[in-house]
C-alpha positions in Angstrom: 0.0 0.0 0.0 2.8 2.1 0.5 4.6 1.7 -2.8 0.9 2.7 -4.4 1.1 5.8 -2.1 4.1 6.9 -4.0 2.5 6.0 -7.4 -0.6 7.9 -6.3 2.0 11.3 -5.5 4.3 10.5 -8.7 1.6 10.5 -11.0 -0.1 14.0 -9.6 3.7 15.4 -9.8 3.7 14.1 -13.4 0.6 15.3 -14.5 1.0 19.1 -13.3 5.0 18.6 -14.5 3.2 17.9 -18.1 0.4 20.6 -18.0 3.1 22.9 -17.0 5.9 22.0 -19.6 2.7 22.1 -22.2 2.1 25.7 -21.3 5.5 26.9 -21.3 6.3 25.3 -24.2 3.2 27.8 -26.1 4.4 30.6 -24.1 7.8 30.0 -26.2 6.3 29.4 -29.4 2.8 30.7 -29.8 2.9 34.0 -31.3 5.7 32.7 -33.5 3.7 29.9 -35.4 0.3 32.2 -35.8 3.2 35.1 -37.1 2.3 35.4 -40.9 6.0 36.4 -41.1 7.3 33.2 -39.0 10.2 32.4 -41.7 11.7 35.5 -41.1 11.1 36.2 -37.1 11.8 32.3 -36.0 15.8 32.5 -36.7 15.9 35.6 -35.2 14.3 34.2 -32.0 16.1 31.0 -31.7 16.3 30.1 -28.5 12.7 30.5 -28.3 12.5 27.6 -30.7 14.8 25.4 -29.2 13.6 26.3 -25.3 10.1 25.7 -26.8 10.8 22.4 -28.3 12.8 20.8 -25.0 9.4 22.0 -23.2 6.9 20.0 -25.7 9.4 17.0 -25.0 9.4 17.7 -21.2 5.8 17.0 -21.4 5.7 14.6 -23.7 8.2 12.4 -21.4 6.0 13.6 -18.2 2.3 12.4 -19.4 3.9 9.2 -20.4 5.3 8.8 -17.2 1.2 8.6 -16.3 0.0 5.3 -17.8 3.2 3.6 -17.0 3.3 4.5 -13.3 -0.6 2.6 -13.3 -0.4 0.0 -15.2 0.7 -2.6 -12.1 -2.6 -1.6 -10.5 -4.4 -1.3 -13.5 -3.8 -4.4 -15.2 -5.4 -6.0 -11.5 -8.8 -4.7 -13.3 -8.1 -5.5 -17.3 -5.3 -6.2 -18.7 -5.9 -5.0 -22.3 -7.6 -1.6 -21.2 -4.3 -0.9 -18.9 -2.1 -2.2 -22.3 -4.5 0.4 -24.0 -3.5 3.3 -21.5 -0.3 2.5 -22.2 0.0 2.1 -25.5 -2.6 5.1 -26.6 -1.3 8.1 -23.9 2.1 6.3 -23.6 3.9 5.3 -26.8 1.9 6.9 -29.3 1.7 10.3 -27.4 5.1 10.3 -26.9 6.0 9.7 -30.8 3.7 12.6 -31.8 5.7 14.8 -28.9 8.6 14.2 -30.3 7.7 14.5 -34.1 6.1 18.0 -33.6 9.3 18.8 -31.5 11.3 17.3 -34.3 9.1 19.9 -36.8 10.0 23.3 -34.4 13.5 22.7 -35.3 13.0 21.8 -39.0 11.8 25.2 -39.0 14.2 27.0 -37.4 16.6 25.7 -39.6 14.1 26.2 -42.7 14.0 29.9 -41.5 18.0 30.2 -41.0 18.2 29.0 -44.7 15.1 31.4 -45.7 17.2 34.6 -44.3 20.2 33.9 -46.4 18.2 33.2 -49.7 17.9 35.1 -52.6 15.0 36.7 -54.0 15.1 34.2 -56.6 14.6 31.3 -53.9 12.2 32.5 -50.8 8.9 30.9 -52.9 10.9 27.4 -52.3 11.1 27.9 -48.8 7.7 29.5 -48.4 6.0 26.5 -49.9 8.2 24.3 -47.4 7.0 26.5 -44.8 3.6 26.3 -45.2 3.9 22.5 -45.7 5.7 22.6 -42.2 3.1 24.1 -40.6 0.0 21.9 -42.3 2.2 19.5 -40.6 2.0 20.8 -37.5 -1.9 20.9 -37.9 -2.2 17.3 -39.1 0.1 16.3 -35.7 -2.1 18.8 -33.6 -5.3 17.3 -34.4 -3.5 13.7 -34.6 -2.1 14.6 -31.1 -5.8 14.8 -29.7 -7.4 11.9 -31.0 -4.3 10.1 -29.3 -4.7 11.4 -26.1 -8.6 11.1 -26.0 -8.3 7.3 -26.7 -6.1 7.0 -23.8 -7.9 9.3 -21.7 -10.8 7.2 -21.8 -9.4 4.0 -21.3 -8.2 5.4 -17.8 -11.1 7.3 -16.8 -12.7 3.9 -17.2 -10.5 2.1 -15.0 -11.2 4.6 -12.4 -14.5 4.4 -12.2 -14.4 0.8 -12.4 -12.4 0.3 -9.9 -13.3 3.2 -7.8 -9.4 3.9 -7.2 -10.3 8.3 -6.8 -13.9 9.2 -6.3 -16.9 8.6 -9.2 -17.4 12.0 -9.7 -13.8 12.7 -10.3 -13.8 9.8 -12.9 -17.0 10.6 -14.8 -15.5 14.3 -15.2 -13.0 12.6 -16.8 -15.4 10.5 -19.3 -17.1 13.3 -20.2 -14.0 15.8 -21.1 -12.2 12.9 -22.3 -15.4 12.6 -24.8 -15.4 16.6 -25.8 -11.2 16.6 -25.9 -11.9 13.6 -28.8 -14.7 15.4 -30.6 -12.3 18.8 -30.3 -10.0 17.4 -33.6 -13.0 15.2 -35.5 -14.6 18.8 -35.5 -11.1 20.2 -36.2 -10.4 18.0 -39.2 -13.0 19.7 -41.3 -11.6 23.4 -40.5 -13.5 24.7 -37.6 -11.8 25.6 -34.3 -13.8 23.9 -30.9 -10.5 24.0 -29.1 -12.7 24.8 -25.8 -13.7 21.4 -25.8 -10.7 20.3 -24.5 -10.7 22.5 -21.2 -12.8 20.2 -19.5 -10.3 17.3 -19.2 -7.5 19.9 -19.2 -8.8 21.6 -15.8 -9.8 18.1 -14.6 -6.1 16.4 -14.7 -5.1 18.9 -12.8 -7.8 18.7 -9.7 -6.6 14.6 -10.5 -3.3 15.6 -9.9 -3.9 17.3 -6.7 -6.3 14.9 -5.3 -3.7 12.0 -5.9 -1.3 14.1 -4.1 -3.0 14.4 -1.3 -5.5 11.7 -0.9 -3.8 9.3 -3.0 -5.9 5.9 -4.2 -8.8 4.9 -2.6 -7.5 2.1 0.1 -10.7 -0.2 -0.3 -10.6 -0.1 -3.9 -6.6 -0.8 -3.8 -7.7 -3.9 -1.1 -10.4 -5.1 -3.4 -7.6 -5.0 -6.7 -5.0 -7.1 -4.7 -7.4 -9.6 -4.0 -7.5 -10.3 -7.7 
């Protein structure tokens, strides 16, 4: 019970670790990547990039730390659906992380080369640009539907297995719903990004309740009798 204590603490410390790195990580590159002049302004704000980049990998390593911290109590309730968790908000997450980190940098160096071109030559870069940041979209909205998946799968363990309180899981069902309807709706070119707040303010009353309350102790009981 102890050892799940310190899962219960880790994960919460994780969780805020990602939301935070996520945040910092926009702070650093936001206004650049909405900049209809980004070619030109992202080489001259380098370290931006690059601080921005190691932040969307901070939080990629952070939320993956999640599902892997529960699976040993998770897989007591269903092993596939703690596999899932894994897997989806995990693995996967963590590849789309590091691919749109993997992008920032592309176009910081796509924007060093674009500030030593010739007239003759900025259209090349502009169309790789542009193609950059259609990327960036695709991995956005690819990013989401990722997340959601996994989301789910462990808002259902907990409130099968009644680990944190029923209302605190259900919160999650229902924002983990709206964060996966968020991209579908984004896919065909409108913006709903404010259905993803839900789960967003959510994993972070999570991460405080598993801080300080930790697992439920009869639901932990009732797991290791299995």
């Amino acid at each position: 019970m102890n050892t799940y204590r310190k899962t219960a603490v880790l994960v919460g410390i994780f969780f805020i670790i990602g939301t935070v790195a996520g945040i910092l990580s926009m702070v650093f590159l936001g206004s650049f990547l909405e900049d209809p002049d980004y070619l030109a302004n992202i080489a001259a704000n380098e370290n931006n990039i690059i601080l921005g980049a190691l932040f969307i990998l901070t939080m990629g390593f952070a939320l993956t730390m999640v599902p892997v911290l529960l699976y040993p109590i998770f897989k007591k309730y269903n092993h596939a659906l703690a596999l899932g968790a894994v897997v989806f908000r995990g693995a996967l997450e963590a590849v789309v992380y590091m691919a749109q980190a993997a992008l920032w940098l592309m176009l910081l160096t796509l924007s060093q080369e674009f500030r030593l071109a010739g007239l003759g030559e900025t259209a090349m870069f502009q169309h790789l640009g542009a193609l950059f940041m259609q990327t960036d979209t695709w991995l956005a909205h690819l990013l989401s539907i990722v997340f959601s998946l996994g989301a789910l799968m462990i808002y259902w363990i907990f409130y099968r297995t009644k680990l944190i309180p029923r209302w605190l899981s259900v919160w999650g069902l229902i924002g983990g719903l709206l964060y996966f309807v968020a991209p579908m709706v984004g896919l065909f070119g409108t913006d709903w990004g404010f259905l993803m707040l839900p789960l967003a303010l959510q994993e972070m009353v999570l991460a405080l309740w598993l801080i300080i309350k930790g697992f439920d102790q009869t639901a932990l009981a009732s797991l290791s009798k299995k």
